[in-house]
N, C-alpha and C positions, 0 to 999 in steps of 0.2 A: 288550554295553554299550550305554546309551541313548544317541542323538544329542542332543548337545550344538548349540544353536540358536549362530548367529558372533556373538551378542551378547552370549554369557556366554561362547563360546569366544575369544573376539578382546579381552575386556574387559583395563585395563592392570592390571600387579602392580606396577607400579614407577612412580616419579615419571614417570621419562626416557617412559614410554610413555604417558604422559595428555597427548590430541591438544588443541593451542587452548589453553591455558589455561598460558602461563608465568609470566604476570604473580605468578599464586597460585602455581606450583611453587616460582616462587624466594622467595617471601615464605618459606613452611612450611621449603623447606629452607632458608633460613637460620635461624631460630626453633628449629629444631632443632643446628644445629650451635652456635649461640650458648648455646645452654640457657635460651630464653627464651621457653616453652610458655606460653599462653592455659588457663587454665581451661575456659572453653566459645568453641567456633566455631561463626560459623552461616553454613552456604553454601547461596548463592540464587541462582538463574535458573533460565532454560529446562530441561524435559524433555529427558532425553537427552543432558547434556553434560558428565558427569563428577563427580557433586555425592557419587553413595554411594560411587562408585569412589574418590573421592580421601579421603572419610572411615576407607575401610579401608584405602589404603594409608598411610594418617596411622596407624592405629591397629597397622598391622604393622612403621610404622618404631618406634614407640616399646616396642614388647611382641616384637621382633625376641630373638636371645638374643642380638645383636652388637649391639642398642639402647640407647637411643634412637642410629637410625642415618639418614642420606637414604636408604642403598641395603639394604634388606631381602631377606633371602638368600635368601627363596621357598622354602626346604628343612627349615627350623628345624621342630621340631612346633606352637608357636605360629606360625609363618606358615602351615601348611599349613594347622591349624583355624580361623584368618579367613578364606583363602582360601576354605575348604569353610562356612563359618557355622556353625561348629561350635565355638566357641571361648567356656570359660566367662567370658573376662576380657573380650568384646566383644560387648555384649549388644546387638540390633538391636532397635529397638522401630519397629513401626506407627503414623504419629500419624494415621492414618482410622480404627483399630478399636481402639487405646488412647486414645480422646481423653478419656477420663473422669478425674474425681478419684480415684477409687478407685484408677484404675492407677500415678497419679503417686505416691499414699499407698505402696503398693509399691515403686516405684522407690525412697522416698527413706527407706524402713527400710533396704533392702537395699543401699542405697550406704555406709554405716557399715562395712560386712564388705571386709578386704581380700582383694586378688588371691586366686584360686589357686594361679595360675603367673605368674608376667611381675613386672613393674614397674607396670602401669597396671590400671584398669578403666576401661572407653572406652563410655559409654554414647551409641549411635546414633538418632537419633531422626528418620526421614525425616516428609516431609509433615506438618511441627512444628506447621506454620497450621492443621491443623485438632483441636486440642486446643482445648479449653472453654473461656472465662474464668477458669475454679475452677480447672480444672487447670494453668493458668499460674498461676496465682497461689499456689497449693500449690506450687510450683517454686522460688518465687524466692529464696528464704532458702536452700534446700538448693546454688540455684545459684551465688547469690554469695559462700557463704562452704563450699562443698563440703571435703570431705577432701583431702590433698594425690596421693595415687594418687588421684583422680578427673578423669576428662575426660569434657565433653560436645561431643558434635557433631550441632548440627542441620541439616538438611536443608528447602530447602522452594522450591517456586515461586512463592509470593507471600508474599513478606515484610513487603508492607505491611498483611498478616492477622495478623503477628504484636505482641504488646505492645508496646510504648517500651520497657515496666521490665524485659522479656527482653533486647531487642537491644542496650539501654544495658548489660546486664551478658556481652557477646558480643564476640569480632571475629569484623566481618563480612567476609566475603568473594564476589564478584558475578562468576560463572561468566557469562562470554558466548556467545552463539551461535558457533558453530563455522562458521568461513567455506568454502565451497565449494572454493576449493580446495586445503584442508584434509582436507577428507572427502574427495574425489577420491582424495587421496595415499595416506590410511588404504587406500580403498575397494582402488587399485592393488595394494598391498600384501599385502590381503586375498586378491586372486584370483591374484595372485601364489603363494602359497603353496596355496592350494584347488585350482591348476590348472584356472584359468576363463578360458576365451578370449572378454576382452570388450572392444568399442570404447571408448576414453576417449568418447566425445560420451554413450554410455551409462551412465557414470561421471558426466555431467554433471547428465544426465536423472534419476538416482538422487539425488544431491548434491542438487539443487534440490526432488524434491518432499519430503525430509526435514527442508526449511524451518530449518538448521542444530542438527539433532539427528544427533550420530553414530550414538548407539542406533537411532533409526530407519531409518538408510540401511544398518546392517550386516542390519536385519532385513528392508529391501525387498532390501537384495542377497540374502538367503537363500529369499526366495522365490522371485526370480525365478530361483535356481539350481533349485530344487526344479520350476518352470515347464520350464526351459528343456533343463535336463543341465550340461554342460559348455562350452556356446558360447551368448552372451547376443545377441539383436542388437537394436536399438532397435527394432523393428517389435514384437518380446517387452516390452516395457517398456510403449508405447506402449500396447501390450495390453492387459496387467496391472493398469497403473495408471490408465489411460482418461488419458492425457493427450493435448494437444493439440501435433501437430511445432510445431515454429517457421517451417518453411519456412509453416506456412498463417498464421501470423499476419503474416507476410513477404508472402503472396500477398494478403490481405482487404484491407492496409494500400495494397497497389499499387493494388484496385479500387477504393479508396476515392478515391485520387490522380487516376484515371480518369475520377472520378462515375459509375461501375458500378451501382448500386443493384442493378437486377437478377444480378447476377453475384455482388452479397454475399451476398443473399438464398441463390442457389442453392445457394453455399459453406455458408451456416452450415446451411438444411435437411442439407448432406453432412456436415457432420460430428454434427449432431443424430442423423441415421439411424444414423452408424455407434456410438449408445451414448454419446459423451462427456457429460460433465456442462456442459453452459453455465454452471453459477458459474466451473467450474474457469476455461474457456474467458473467461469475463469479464474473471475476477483477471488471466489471461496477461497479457489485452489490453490491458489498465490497463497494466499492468508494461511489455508491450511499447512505450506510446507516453511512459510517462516512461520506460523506455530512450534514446529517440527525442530526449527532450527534455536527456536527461545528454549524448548525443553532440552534441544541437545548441549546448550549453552548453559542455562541455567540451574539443569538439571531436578533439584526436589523443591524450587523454589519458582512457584506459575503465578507466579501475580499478576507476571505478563500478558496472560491468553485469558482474554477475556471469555470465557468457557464456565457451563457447571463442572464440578471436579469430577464426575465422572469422563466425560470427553478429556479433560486437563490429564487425569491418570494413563487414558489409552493412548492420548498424542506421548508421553514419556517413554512411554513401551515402545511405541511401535518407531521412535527416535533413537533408538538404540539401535532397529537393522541399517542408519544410514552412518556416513562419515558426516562429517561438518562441510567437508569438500563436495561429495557429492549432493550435500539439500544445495549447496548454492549453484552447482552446473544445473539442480532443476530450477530453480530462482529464474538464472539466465536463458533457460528454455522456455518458460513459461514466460518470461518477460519479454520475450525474442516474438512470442506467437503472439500479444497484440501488436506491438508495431507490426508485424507481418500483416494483421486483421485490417490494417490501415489502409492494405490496398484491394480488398479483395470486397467481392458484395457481402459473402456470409463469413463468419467467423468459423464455420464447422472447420473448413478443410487447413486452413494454421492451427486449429484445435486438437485437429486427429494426425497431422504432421508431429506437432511438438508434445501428445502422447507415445507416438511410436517412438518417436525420438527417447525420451524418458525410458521406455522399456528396452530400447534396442540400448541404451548407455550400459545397462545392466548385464545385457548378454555378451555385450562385447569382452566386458569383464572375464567373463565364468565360462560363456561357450563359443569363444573365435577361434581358439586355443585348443585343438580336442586333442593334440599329438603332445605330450613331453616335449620340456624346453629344450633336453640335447637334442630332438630328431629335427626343432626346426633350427639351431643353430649350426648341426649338420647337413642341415638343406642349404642353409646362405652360404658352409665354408665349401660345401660341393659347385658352386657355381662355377662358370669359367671363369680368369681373371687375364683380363690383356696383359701381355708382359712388359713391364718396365725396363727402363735402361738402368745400367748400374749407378748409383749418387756414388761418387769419391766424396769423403770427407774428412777434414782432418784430426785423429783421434785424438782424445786431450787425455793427459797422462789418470792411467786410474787410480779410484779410490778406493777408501775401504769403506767397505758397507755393510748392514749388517746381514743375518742371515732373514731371506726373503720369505715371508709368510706364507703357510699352504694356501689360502686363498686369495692369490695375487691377482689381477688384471692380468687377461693375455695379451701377451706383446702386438701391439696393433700393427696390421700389412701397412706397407708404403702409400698405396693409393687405393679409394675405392670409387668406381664410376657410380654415374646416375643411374645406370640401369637396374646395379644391384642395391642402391637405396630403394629404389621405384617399387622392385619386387620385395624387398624386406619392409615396402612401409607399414603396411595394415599390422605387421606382427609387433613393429616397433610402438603403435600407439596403443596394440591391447597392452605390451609388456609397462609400457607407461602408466595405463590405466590400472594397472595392481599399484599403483605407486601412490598417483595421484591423479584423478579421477578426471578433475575442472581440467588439468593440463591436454590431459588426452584429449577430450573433448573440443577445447579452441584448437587441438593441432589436427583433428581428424578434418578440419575445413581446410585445412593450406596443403599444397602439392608444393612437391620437389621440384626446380624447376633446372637450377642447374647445379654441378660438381667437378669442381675444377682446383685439383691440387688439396684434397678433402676439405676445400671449403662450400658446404652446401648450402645453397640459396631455397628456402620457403619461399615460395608466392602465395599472398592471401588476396580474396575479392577485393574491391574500393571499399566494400561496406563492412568490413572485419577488422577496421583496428583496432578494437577493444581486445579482438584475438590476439591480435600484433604484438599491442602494449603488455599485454598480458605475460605473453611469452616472452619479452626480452627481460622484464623482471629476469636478477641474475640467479637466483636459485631455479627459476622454471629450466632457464636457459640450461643450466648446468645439469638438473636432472634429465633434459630430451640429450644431450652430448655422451651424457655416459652411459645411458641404456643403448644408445647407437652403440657406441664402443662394446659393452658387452656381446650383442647381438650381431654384428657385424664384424670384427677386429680391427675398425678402423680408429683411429682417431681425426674425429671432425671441427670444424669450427661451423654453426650454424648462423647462419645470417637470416634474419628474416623480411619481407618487403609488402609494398601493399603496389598492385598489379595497377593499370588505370583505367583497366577493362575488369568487367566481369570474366573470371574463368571461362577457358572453351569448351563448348559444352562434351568434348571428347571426354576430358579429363575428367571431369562433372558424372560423365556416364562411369567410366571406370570404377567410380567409387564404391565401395562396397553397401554402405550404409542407404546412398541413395539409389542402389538396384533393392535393395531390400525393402525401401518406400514405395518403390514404381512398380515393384512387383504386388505389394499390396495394395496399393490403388489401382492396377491394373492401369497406371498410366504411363503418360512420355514425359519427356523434359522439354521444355518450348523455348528457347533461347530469347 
């Protein structure tokens, strides 16, 4: 006898065993015990979550010989010829290589002819969306006003491919993803009976790269039994499937914490050598720091992270060395590095870009700054200052005021040039970056471009107005105005702009951030 793969051996015959999806079991079975059948059904979602399975055991409760029943005896000769697709009253139709008019012209002679056997004829109709125009429309009359033995069930994963004038004559019904620990349970169950000695965290491992497809997870569990024998262990999985532990996105995450640079680098070469795919690796990493950001959010309550509770407790911890500001400037670095990926042949070098990045954001923080804030505030009021002419103006009688706080603002100078924002800037975006983290970061991209009468002009690339916008938010705006003020004694008005060129690569070179890339790549800047 041929082997039988666990996704056609493990598939359900019965309501009670279609996993995830009760919302629909209890609808169907009551419509059934009420006697108040739909004409046509059309069930939609995701790959792999029960959509043809539940169409035939819809069409084995009604063509049951104890039918229309919920619980279909599995034994009757009609259950047995659904079960086998062998059954003349259950015709399964292809809608990728029936999508023609012609085919539908046959369906709709041949639905006038009743049953064989049973009660019903049950026309199947999977991947419905990709049937023609014409042959939707050849449809519709036989669908809305079909014979009374006739039922239609269609099948499809994008249902916004299908008609209005189909779906308005349909209930529908929207199969969801199958949650993780869902599939785990099935998955236990599974090798419970196969006699497969496997770790639940390997169960986990399976669970998650099936992306909430059961069909998929019973067919990585069948491989990796056919891999493995009889005892599965994640180092097999990890194998298999080229993924990445968690313990490493666990460890990159600490170097990051560190300002490691070198030590990410060395890690991601390790896992590049050993085969993994760095998109896979990316997606984790993404995933990994909105983890980071649902524990920093949600703190003692992870329902969110689809994780065992062991991984769920160390993402908690180790969500506490970040702000909430900064997991999303790494969000927008890591989101930043696959569009970046979009132009490039490999992904490595946006990869190892937007990890130094990530680590230098930290340093900038903790070690731009090695001198005390009076020796650099002493250094901006040491500078030369051109001399101004006198302002006349006319004084308006005084008031009374009260008595001025010890820690007042210092009275801001009359003008300040561009030259001495130019040279105060690096210091003005780490002092920011104590503040707020995301701010610093979108303003570490824009240069001063001009200052004229202390209104200073930002210029950002074409491709940074999310910076732009970012920054005129009136709170960001207000906090870069006043830490200038501090740091300078000016008081500024900041205007900011979006350039219609890319930056010159002068200015670009100056940067500090980007000599500290180019010095670790041992590269140039190519215009």
């Amino acid at each position: 006898m041929s082997y039988t793969v666990f996704a056609l051996k493990w598939r359900p015959l019965t309501f009670d065993e279609i996993v995830g999806q009760q919302h629909i079991v209890s609808t169907l079975k009551s419509a059934i015990e009420k006697n108040r059948l739909a004409h046509a059904y059309l069930f939609a979602g995701p790959r792999g979550v029960g959509k043809t399975s539940t169409a035939r055991i819809l069409a084995k409760s009604l063509n049951c010989k104890n039918g229309p029943t919920t619980k279909p005896c599995n034994t009757c000769p009609s259950c047995n010829d659904i079960t086998q697709g062998r059954s003349m009253n259950v015709i399964e139709i292809d809608g990728a290589s029936n999508r023609g008019i012609d085919e539908i012209r046959t369906l709709r002679e041949n639905v006038k002819f009743a049953p064989i056997q049973g009660k019903y004829k049950i026309y199947i109709i999977d991947e419905v969306h990709m049937l023609t125009t014409e042959a939707f429309n050849a449809l519709l009359k036989t669908l809305e006003e079909p014979p009374e033995f006739v039922k239609f069930i269609f099948a499809t994963t994008q249902p916004s491919k299908v008609l209005a004038t189909i779906l308005s004559r349909c209930q529908r019904f929207d199969f969801r993803r199958i949650t993780m620990s869902e599939i785990v349970e099935q998955l236990e169950k599974i090798t419970k009976q196969e006699k497969v000695n496997v770790d639940r965290q390997v169960l986990f491992s399976i669970a998650k790269s099936s992306e909430g497809s059961l069909r998929d997870a019973e067919s990585i569990l069948d491989q990796l039994v056919s891999f493995s024998g009889e005892s599965i262990s994640l180092n097999d999985v990890i194998s298999v499937l080229g993924l990445v532990e968690q313990d490493i996105l666990f460890e990159i995450t600490d170097m990051i914490l560190n300002n490691d640079a070198q030590a990410v680098l060395n890690l991601l070469n390790k896992v590049s050598d050993e085969g993994k795919d760095l998109t896979v690796f990316l997606n984790l990493f993404i995933e990994h720091f909105r983890n980071l950001m649902v524990a920093k959010v949600a703190r003692q309550d992870l329902a969110l992270i689809d994780l065992p509770q062991e991984f769920s407790s160390r993402l908690s911890k180790q969500s506490e060395s970040f702000t909430l500001s900064e997991i999303f400037s790494a969000l927008n670095i890591l989101i930043s590095a696959q569009e970046m990926a979009k132009r490039f042949d490999s992904l490595r070098i946006p990869l190892e870009i937007a990890l130094v990045r990530l680590a230098h954001a930290g340093s900038k923080e903790k070690n731009t700054i090695k001198e005390p804030e009076k020796k650099i505030k002493a250094a901006v009021n040491d500078m030369p200052l051109p001399k101004e002419k006198p302002m006349h103006a006319v004084r308006a009688k005084p008031k009374e005021t009260p008595p001025a706080e010890e820690n007042t603002v210092p009275e801001p100078e009359s003008y300040i040039t561009l030259e001495r924002i130019k040279d105060a800037w690096q210091n003005i975006i780490a002092e920011i970056g104590k503040v707020k983290m995301s701010v610093a970061t979108y303003l570490s991209e824009g240069s001063p471009v001009k200052c004229e009468k202390n209104v200073l002009t930002v210029s950002f690339a074409k491709n940074h107005l999310l910076h732009k916008e970012s920054l005129e938010k009136k709170d960001n705006k207000d906090l870069v105005e006043k830490l200038i003020l501090e740091l300078t004694k000016a008081r500024v008005r900041i205007n900011f702009l979006l350039s219609k060129e890319e930056h010159k690569q002068e200015s670009q070179e100056s940067s500090p951030f980007l000599k500290n890339v180019l010095n670790t790549f041992k590269g140039r800047l190519i215009s």
